[in-house]
C-alpha positions in Angstrom: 83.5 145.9 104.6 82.3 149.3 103.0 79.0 148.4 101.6 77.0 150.8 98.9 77.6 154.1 100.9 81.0 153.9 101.3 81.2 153.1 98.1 79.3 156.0 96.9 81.7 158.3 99.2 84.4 157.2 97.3 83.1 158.0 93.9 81.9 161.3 94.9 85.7 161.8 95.8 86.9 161.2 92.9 84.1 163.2 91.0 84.5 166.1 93.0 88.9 166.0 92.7 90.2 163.3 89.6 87.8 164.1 86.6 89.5 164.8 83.7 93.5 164.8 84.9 96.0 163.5 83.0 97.7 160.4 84.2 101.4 161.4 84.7 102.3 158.0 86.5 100.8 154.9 88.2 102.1 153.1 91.4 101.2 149.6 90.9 103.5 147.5 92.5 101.9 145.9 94.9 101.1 142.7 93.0 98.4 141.2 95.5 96.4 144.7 95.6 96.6 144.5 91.1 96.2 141.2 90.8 96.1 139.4 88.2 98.2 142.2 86.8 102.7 141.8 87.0 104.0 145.1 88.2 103.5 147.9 85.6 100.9 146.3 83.9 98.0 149.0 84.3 100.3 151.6 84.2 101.5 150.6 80.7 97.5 151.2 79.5 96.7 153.8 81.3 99.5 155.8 81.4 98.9 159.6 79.3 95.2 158.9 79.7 92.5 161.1 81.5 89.8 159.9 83.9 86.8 160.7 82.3 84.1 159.2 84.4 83.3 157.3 87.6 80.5 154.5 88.4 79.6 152.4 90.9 77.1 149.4 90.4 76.4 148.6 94.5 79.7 148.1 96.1 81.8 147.6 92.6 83.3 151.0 91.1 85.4 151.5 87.9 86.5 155.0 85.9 86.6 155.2 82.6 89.9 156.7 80.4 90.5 158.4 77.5 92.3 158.0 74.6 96.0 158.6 75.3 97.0 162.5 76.1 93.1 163.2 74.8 90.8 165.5 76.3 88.0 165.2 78.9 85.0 163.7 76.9 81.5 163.8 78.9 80.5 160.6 76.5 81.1 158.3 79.4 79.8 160.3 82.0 78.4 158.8 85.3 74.3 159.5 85.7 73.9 161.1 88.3 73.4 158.6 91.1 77.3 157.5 89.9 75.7 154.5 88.7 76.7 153.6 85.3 74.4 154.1 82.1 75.9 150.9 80.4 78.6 148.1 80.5 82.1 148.8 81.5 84.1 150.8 79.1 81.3 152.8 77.4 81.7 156.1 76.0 85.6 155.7 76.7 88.6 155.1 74.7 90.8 153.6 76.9 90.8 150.8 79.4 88.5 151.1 82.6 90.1 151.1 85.9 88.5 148.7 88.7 88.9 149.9 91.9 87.1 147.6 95.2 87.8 149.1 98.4 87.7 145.9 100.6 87.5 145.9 104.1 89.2 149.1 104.9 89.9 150.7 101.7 89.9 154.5 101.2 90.6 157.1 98.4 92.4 159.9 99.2 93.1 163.3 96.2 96.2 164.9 97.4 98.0 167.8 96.1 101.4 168.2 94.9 102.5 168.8 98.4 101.1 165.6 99.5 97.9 167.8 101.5 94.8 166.0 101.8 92.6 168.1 99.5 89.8 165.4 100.0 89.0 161.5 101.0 85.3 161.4 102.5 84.7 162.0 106.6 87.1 159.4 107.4 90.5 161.6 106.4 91.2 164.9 107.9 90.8 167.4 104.9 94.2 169.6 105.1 96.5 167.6 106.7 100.4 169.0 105.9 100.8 165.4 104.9 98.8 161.8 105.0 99.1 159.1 106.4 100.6 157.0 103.3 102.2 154.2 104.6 99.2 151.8 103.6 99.2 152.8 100.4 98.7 150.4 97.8 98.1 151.7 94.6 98.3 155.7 93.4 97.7 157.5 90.7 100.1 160.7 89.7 98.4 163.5 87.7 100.1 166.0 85.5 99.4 168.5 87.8 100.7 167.5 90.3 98.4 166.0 92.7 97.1 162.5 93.3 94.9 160.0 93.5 95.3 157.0 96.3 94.1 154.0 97.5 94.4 153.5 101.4 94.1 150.0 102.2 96.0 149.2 105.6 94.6 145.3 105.4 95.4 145.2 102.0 92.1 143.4 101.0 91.0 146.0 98.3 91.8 145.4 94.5 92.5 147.3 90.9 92.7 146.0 88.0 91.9 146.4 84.4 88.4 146.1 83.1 86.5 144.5 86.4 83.5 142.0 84.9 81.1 143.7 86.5 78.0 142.8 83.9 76.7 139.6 86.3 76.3 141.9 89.5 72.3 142.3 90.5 70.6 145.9 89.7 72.4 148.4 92.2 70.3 149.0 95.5 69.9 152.7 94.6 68.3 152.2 91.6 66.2 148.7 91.6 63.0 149.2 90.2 59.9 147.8 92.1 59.7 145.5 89.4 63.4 144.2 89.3 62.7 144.0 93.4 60.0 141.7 93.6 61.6 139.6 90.9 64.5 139.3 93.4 62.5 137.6 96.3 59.8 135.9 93.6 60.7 132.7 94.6 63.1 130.1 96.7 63.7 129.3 99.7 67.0 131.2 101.1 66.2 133.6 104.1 65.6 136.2 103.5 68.9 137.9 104.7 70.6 135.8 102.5 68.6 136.9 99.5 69.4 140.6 100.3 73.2 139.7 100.4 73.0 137.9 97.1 75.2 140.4 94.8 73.6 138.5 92.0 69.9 139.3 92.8 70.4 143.3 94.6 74.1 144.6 94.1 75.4 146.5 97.4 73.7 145.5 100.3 76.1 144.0 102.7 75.7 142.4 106.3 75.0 145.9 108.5 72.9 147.2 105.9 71.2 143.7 105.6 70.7 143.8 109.4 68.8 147.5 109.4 67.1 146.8 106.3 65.2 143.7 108.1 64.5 146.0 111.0 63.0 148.4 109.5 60.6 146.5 107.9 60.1 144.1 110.7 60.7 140.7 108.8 63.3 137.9 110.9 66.4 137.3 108.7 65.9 133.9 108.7 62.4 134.0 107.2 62.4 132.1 103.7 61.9 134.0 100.8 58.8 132.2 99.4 57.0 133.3 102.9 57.2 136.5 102.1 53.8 138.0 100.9 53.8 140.5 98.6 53.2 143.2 101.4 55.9 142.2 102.9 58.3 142.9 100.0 56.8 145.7 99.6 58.1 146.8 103.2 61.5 145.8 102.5 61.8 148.0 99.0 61.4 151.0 101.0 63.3 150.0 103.9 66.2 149.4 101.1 65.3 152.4 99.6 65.2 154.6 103.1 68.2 153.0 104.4 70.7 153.8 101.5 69.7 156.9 100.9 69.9 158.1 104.6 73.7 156.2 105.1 74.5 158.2 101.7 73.5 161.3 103.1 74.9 161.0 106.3 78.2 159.2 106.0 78.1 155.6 105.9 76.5 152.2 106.9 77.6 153.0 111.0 75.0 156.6 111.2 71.7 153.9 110.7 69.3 153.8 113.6 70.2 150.1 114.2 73.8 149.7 114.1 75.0 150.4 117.2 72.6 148.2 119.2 73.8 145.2 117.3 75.8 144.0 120.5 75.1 142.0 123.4 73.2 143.7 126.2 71.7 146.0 123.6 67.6 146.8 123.8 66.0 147.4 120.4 65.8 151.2 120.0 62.6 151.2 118.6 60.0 149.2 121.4 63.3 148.2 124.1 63.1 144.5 123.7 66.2 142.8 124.0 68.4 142.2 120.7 68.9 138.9 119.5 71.7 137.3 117.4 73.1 134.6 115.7 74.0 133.5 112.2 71.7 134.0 109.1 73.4 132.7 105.9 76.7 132.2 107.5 76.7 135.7 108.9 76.5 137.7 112.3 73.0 138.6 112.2 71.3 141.1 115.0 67.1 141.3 115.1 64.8 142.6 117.4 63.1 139.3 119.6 60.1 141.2 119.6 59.3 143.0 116.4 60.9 140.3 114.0 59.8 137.5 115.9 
């Protein structure tokens, strides 16, 4: 599942190419993608608007809209991590549009051709024409170009409004503070914890996994065995982590992610990998340096 990097990916996309177009039509038909929307729904409020602004709160992301047929306002805007500066809706006039990429979701920006003008590493930039059979839910500008959502499992969602105000502070941003207050007491493992979208919003289970390795702490440890050095270590093995994914192109470029298989040696001492399930999950740890 695209965790807070892909995430990110995907609202740069639409920073970079959908800012400010005016919506000429919406595709919205696919009534399991929009639900709990009936066909036409969204595009009967969003229709004539412009996108105005794009944020993501960990793996949640939503774009604001203007007043119908106004202008571009820069009252909404995004900071500039993409994580929003208050609750859904603020600064804008219209409605905000929830879009959750799911398992295998993508956003694509064509042009009026139907070229891939941009989509992230995962599409090829150019293309004469995209691959659009899996697509679930589009946006047509005035221009002439488009916004997308590629979902070939169909597990992604839009709709109008997404609650987004119970989700933790967003990985990025968490203060040290807001951190320690996540793992202050309880007696979840710790993996669990770090999964909790209610305590740290976008950390999912490969993230989860490289997180723990880098700071050297077993998945299943509880939380209230976790000294305060210890939590310290895992802020800025959060913080190192999603910052080096971001830069690099997802969750799959960390150090630890492809060793999470059988037969695999830890790349940092070569002991073997161990596995098993941590809070219902596929979990992968070093049997030496997380013992």
């Amino acid at each position: 599942m695209p965790e807070l990097p892909e995430v990110e990916s995907a609202r740069a996309v639409i920073e970079r190419a959908a800012l400010g177009r005016e919506i000429a039509d919406v595709d919205d038909s696919d009534t399991y993608e929009c639900r709990p929307h009936q066909p036409g729904e969204i595009r009967a409020a969003i229709l004539g608007r412009r996108l105005t602004a794009v944020h993501r709160q960990g793996k949640s992301m939503w774009l604001d809209t203007s007043a119908t047929s106004g202008a571009a306002t820069s009252s909404g805007a995004a900071t500039s991590s993409g994580t929003a500066a208050g609750s859904v809706g603020t600064g804008s006039a219209g409605p905000a549009l929830g879009i959750h990429l799911g398992m295998s979701g993508k956003i694509v920006i064509a042009d009026g051709r139907g070229s891939e003008i941009d989509g992230g590493d995962y599409w090829e930039r150019g293309r004469a024409r995209g691959d659009y059979r899996f697509s679930r839910f589009s946006l047509t500008f005035a221009d002439g170009g488009s916004l997308l959502l590629i979902d070939p499992r169909r597990l992604g969602r839009v709709r109008l409004d997404p609650p987004v105000e119970a989700l933790g502070p967003d990985a990025r941003q968490i203060t040290p503070a807001q951190f320690r207050a996540a793992f202050a007491r309880g007696t979840a493992p710790v993996k669990a914890r770090l999964l909790n979208q209610d305590a740290i919003a976008g950390i999912g289970n490969l993230l989860a996994d490289e997180v723990l390795w880098q700071a050297k702490i077993h998945p299943a440890r509880p939380v209230d065995e976790l000294s305060r050095a210890d939590v310290g270590r895992l802020l800025r093995a959060v913080r190192r982590s999603v910052e080096s994914a971001v830069a690099d192109g997802g969750v799959h470029t960390l150090p630890l992610i492809s060793f999470r298989k059988s037969g695999a040696y830890c790349p940092r001492c070569g002991a073997p990998m161990a596995h098993g399930k941590v809070g219902g999950r596929t979990t992968w740890w070093c049997s030496r340096e997380q013992a």
